[in-house]
C-alpha positions as CSV (number, residue, x, y, z in Angstrom):
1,X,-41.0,32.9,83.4
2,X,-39.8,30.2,85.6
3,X,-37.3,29.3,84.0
4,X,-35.6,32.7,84.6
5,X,-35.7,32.6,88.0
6,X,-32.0,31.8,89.4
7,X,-31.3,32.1,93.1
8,X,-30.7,34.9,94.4
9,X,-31.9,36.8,91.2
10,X,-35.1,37.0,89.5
11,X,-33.8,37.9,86.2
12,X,-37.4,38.0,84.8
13,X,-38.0,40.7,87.8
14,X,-34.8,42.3,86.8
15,X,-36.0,42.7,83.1
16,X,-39.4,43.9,83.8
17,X,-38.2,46.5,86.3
18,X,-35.3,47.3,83.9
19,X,-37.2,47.5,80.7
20,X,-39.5,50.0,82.5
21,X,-36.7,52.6,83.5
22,X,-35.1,52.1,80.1
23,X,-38.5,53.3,78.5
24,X,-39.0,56.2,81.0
25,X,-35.7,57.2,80.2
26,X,-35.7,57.0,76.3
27,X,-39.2,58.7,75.5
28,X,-38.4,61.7,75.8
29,X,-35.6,61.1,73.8
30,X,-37.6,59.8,71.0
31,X,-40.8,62.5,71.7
32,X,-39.3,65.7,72.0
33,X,-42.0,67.9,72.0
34,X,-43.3,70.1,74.9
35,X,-46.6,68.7,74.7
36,X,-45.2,65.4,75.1
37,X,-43.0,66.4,77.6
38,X,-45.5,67.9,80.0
39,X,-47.9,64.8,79.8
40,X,-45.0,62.4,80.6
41,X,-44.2,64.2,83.2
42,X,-48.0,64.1,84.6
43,X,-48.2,60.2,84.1
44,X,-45.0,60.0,86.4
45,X,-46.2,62.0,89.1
46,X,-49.8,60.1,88.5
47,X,-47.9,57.2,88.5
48,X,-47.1,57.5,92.4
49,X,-50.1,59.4,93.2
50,X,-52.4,56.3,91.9
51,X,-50.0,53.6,93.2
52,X,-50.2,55.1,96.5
53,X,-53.8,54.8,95.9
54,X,-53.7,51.2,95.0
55,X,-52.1,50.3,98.5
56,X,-55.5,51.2,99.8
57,X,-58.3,49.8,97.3
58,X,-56.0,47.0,95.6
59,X,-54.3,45.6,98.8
60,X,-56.5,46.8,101.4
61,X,-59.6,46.7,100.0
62,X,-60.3,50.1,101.3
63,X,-62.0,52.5,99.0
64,X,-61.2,56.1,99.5
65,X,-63.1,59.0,98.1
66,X,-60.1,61.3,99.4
67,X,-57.2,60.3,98.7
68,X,-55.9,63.6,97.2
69,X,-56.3,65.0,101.0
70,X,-52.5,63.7,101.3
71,X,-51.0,64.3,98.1
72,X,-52.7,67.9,98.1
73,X,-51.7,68.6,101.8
74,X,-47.9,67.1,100.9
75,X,-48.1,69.8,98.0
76,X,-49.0,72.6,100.2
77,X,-46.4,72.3,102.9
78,X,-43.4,71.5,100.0
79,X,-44.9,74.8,97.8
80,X,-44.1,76.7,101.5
81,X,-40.8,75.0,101.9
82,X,-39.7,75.6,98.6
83,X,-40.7,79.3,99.2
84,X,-39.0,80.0,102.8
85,X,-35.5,78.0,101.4
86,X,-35.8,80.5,98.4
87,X,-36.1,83.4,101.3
88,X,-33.0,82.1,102.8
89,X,-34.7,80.7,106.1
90,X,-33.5,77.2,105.6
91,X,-31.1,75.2,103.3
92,X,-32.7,71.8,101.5
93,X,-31.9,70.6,98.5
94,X,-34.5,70.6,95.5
95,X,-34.3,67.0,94.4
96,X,-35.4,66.2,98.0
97,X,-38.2,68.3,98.7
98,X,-40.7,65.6,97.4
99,X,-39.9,64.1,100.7
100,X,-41.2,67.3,102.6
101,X,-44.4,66.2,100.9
102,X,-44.2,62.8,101.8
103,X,-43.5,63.4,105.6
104,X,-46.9,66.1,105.4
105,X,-48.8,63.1,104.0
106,X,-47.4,60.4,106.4
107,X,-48.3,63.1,108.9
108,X,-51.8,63.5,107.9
109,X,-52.3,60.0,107.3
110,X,-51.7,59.6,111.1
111,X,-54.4,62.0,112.1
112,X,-57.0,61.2,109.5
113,X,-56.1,57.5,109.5
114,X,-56.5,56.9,113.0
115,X,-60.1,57.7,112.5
116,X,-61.1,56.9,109.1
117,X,-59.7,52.9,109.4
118,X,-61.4,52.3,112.6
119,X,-64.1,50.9,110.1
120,X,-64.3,49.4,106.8
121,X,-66.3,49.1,103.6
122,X,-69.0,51.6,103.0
123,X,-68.2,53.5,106.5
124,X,-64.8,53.9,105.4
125,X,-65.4,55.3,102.2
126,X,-68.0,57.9,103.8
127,X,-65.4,59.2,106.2
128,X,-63.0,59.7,103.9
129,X,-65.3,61.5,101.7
130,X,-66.3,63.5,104.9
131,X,-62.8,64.1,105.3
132,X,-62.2,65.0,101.7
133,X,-65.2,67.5,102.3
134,X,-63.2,69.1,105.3
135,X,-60.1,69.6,103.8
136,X,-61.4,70.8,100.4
137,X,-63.5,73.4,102.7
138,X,-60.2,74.7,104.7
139,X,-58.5,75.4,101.7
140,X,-60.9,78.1,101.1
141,X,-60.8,79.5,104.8
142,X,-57.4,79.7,105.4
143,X,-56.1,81.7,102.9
144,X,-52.8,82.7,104.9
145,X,-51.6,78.8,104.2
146,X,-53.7,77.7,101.2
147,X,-53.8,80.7,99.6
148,X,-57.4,81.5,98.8
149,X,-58.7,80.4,95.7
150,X,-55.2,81.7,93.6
151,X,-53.2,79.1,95.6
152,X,-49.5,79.5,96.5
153,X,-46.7,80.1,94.1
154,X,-43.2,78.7,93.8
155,X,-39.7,79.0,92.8
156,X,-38.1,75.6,91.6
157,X,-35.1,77.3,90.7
158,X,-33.2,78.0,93.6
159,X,-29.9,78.4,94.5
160,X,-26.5,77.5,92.6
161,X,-27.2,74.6,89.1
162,X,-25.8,71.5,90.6
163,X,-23.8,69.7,87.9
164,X,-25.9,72.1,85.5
165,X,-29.0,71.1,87.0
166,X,-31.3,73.8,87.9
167,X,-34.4,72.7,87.6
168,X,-35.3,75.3,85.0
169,X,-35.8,73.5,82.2
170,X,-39.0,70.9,81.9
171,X,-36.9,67.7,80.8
172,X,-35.1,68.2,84.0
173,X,-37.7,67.8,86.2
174,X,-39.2,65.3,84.0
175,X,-36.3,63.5,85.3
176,X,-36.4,64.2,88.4
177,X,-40.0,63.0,88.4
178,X,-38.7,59.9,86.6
179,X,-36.1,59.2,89.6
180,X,-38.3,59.5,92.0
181,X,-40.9,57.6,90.1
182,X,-38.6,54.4,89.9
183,X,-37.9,54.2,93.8
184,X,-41.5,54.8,94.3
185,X,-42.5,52.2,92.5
186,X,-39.5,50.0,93.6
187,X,-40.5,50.8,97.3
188,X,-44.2,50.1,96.7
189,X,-43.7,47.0,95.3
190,X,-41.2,46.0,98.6
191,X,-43.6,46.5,100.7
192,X,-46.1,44.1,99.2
193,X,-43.7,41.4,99.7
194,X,-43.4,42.5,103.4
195,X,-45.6,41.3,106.1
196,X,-47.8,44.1,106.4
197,X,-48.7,43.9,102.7
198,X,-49.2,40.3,103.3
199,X,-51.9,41.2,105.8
200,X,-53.2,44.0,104.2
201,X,-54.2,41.6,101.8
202,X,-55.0,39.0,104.3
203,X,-57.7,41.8,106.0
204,X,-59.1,42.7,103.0
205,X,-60.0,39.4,102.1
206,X,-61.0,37.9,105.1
207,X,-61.3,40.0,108.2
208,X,-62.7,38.1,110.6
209,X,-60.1,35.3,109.8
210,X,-57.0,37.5,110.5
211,X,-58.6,38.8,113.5
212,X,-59.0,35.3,114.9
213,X,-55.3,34.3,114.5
214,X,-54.4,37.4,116.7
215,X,-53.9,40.3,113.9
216,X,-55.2,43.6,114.5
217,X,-56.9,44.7,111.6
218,X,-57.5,48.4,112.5
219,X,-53.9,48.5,113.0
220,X,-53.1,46.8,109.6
221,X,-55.3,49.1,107.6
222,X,-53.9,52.1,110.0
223,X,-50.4,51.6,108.8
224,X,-51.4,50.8,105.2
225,X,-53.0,54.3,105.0
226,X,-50.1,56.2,106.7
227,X,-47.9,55.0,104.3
228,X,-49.9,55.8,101.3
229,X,-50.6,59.0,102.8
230,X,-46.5,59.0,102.9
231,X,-46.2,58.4,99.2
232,X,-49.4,60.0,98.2
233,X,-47.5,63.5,99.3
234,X,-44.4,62.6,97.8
235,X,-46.7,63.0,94.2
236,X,-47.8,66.2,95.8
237,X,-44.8,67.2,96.2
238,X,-43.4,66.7,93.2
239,X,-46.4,67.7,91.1
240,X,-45.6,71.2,93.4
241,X,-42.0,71.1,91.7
242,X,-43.4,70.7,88.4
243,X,-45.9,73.1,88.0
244,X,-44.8,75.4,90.4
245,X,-48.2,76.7,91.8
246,X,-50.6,74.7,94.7
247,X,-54.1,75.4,94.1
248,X,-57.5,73.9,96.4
249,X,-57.7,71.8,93.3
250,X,-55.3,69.7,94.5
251,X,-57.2,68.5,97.9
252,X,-60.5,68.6,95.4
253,X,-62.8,66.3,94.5
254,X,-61.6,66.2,90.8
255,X,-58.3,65.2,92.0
256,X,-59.7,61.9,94.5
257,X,-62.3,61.0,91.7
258,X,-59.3,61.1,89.0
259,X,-56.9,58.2,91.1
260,X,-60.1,56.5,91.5
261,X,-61.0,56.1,87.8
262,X,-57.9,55.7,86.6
263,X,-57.6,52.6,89.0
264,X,-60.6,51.1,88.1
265,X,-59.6,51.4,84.0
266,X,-56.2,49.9,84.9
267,X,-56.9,47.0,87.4
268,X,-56.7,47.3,90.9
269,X,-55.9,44.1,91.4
270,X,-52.7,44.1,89.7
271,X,-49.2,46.2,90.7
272,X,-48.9,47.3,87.2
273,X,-52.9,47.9,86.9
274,X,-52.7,51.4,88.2
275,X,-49.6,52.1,86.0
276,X,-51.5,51.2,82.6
277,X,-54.8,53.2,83.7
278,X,-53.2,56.2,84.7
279,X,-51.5,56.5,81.2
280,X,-55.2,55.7,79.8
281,X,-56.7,58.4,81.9
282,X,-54.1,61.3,81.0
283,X,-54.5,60.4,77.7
284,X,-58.1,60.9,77.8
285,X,-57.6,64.3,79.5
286,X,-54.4,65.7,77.7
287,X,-54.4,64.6,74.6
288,X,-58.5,63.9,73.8
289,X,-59.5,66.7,75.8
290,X,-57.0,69.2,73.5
291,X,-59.1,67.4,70.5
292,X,-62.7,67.2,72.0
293,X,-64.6,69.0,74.2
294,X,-66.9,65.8,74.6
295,X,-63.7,64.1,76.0
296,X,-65.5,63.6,79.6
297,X,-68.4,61.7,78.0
298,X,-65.9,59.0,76.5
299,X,-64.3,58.5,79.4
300,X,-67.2,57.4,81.2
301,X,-68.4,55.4,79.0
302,X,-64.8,53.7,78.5
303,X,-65.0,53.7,82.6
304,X,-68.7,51.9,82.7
305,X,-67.6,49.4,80.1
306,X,-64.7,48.3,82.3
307,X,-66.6,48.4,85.2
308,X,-69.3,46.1,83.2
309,X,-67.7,43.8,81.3
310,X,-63.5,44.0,82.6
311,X,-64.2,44.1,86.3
312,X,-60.4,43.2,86.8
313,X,-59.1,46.4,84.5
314,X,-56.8,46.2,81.3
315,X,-54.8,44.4,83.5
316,X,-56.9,41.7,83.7
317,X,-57.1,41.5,80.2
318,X,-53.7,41.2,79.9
319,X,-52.8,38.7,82.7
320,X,-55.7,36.1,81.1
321,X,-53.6,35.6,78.2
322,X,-50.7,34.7,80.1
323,X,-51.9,30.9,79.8
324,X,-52.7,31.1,76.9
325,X,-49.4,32.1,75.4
326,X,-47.6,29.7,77.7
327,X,-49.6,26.8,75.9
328,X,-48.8,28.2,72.5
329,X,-52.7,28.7,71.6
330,X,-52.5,32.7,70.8
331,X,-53.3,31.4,67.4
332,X,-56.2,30.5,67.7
333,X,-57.4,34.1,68.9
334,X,-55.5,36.4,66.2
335,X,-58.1,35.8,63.7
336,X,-61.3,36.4,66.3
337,X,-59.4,39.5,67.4
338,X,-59.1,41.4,64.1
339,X,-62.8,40.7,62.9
340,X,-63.4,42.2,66.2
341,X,-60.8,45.4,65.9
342,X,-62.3,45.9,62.3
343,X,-65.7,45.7,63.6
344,X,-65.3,47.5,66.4
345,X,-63.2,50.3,64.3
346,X,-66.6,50.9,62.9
347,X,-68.8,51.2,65.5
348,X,-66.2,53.4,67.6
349,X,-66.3,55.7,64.1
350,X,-70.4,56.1,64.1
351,X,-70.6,56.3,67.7
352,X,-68.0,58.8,67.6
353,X,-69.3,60.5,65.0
354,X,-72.9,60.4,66.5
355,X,-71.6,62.6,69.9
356,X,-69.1,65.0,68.0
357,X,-72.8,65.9,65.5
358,X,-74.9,65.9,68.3
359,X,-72.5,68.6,70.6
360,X,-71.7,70.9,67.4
361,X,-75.8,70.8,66.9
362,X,-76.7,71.2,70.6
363,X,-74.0,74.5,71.4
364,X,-73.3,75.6,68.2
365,X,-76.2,74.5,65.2
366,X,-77.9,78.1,64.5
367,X,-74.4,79.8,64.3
368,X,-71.3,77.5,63.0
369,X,-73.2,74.3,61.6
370,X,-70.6,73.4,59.5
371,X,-68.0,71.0,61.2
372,X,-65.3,68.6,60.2
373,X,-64.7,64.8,60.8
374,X,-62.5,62.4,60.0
375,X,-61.5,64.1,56.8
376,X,-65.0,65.3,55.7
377,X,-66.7,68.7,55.9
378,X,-70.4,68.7,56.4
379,X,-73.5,70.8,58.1
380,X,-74.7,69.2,61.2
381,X,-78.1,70.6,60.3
382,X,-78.7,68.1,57.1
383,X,-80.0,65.1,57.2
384,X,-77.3,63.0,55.1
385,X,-74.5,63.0,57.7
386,X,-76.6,61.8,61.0
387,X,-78.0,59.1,58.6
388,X,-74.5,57.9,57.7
389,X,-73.2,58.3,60.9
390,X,-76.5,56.2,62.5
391,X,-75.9,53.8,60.0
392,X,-72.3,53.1,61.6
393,X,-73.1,52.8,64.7
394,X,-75.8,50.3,64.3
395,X,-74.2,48.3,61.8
396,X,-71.0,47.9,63.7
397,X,-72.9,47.5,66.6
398,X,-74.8,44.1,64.7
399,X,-71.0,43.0,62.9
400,X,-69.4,43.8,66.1
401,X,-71.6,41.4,67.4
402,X,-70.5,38.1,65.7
403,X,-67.2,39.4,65.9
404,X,-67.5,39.1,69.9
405,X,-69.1,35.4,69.6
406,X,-66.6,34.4,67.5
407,X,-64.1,35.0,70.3
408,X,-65.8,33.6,73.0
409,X,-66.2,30.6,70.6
410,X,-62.6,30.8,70.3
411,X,-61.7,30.8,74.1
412,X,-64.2,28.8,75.0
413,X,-61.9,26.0,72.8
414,X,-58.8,27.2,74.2
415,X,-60.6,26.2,78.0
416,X,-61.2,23.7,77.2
417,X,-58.2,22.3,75.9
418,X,-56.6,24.1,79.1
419,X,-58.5,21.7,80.7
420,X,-58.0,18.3,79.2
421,X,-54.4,18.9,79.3
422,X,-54.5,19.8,83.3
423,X,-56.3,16.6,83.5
424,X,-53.9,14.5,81.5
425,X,-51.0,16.0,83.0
């Protein structure tokens, strides 16, 4: 990588940052379906939502439990703007009402934040749960601004098409979603490179330290919050504009604890972490939740392995073999990391095999036994399948097994030759 770094340019910046819009814009190009099209456009908006999220936990270390308060509030007061400019009582354009949200979020961030980042750690996470609590409850109350428990409905299409853009059809707001996405992402990442990101970081790591140099650290998580409140509504706001209703579930609990996970699966740690888990955790819910009703159960357990044993996220996974490809040793890992994807193809089929059976039997065994998996039609009340199935999942548990100390084998040698050529070098 260094040697595509040029002053002024970063052209190994410029790639990554370019390959990324080039792929946003092409999918839908390539998956045309409405399917695909509506969770595309989720993951963008998701995208922002749990970036915005990751300027609290990843470079603040400040772990929120409601941190759909400001995208949900930015989607409230941009589902009423969008209304009173369709009545004629204003004039704003469409591709700019994700702003309103933003400004509602920023808003909110100054009145919640002021409080909430007063402390940190455990405290902080309580009163932002507290807070969560608070919000989630109003939304119920005031039904002339939330709109009771049917929400508020919208209008995207509004006014005159704009170069024929009205708004109407989904792959134009996918777009839209997609521009605002990029600057997001773009701005986010600035602002790392900024001083306040700097000691954002710098508080998180070490608080006391950056307070004994003469930084204020309430001040520095203050400001980190009201500008992740800021882009937090801007998601609101556009997730508003794309499904054209505001509900309480978007200040809910579902909607904090979502960000969270999928920020945890991806790596908080990283810029791009976030990115990769909220694709992970849409996934789970759009495409494996149309396939299984079980779909929660697997993504806890994919949540609690990364927690266990991938602390630092895919990310993490990723970034670890950035030394390892730089000293040409991949090799030595491609064989290690197919026993293990055969293996571990195996035990994924028993174990998925194993809570598919035991569902069907547990909701549906003394009226519709009969079920189909992976190709094969069978009754969940004989004996034959759960043996087979059982049989999977411990055997590629035990195979799986030597598969994973094969590859810590593996990098243990690639450490170690890390090593002696740091030390000869």
């Amino acid at each position: 990588m260094n040697k595509l770094k040029y002053r002024p340019l970063n052209l190994g910046r410029w790639l990554v940052w370019g390959g990324t819009a080039l792929v946003m814009i092409v999918l839908p190009l390539i998956f045309t379906s409405g399917f695909t099209l509506t969770l595309m456009s989720q993951i963008g908006v998701g995208i922002i939502f749990a970036l915005s999220y990751n300027m609290l936990l990843g470079q603040g270390g400040m772990l929120s439990f409601g941190h759909a308060v400001y995208s949900g509030l930015g989607a409230y007061f941009t589902v009423h703007a969008l209304n009173l400019i369709t009545d004629g009582a204003f004039y704003f354009p469409v591709t700019l009402t994700p702003l309103i949200g933003g400004v509602a979020g920023a808003v909110f961030g100054v009145i919640f934040g002021y409080v909430t980042t007063k402390k940190s750690g455990t405290t902080f996470a309580m009163i932002s749960l507290g807070i969560a609590e608070l919000v989630a409850a109003c939304s119920l109350m005031f039904s002339d601004f939330f709109g009771g428990e049917a929400g508020v409905s919208t209008n995207r299409v509004i006014g005159k098409a704009f170069l024929g853009i009205t708004y109407g059809p989904s792959i134009q707001v996918y777009y839209l979603i997609v521009g605002w996405a990029l600057i997001c992402m773009m701005a986010m990442f600035a602002w790392t490179q900024t001083p306040l990101g700097r000691m954002a970081n710098a508080v998180r790591d070490n608080p006391e330290r950056a307070e004994f140099v003469g930084y204020d650290t309430h001040m520095v998580r203050f400001l980190t919050l009201v500008l992740a409140g800021f882009f937090a509504g801007i998601a609101g706001g556009l997730s508003c504009i794309n499904y054209e209703i505001v509900t309480a579930e978007n200040v809910g609990a579902y909607a904090s604890a979502g960000v969270l996970i999928a920020t945890f699966i991806g790596g908080a740690g990283f810029f791009f972490g976030p990115i990769i888990g909220i694709i992970v955790f849409f996934t789970m819910v759009t495409a494996v939740g149309g396939i299984t009703q079980a779909w929660l159960f697997y993504l806890g357990l994919l949540f609690l392995l990364i927690v266990l044993y991938a602390p630092g996220g895919f990310a993490s996974l990723i970034m670890m073999h950035v030394p390892v490809i730089k000293a040409r040793l991949m090799r030595r890992l491609w064989l290690p990391y197919a026993a293990t994807l055969a293996t571990g193809m195996i035990l994924l089929t028993g174990l998925i095999s194993v809570v598919e059976m035991t569902y069907r039997f547990s909701t549906e065994a003394g009226t519709n036994p009969n079920m189909t998996l992976f190709g094969f039609a069978f009754k969940v009340t004989e004996g034959v399948p759960w043996a087979i199935a059982a049989g999977l999942l411990v055997g590629g548990f035990i195979v799986s097994r030597f598969a994973w100390n094969a590859v810590g084998r593996a990098w243990g040698d690639i450490i170690h030759i890390l090593q002696e050529r740091e030390a000869a070098a």
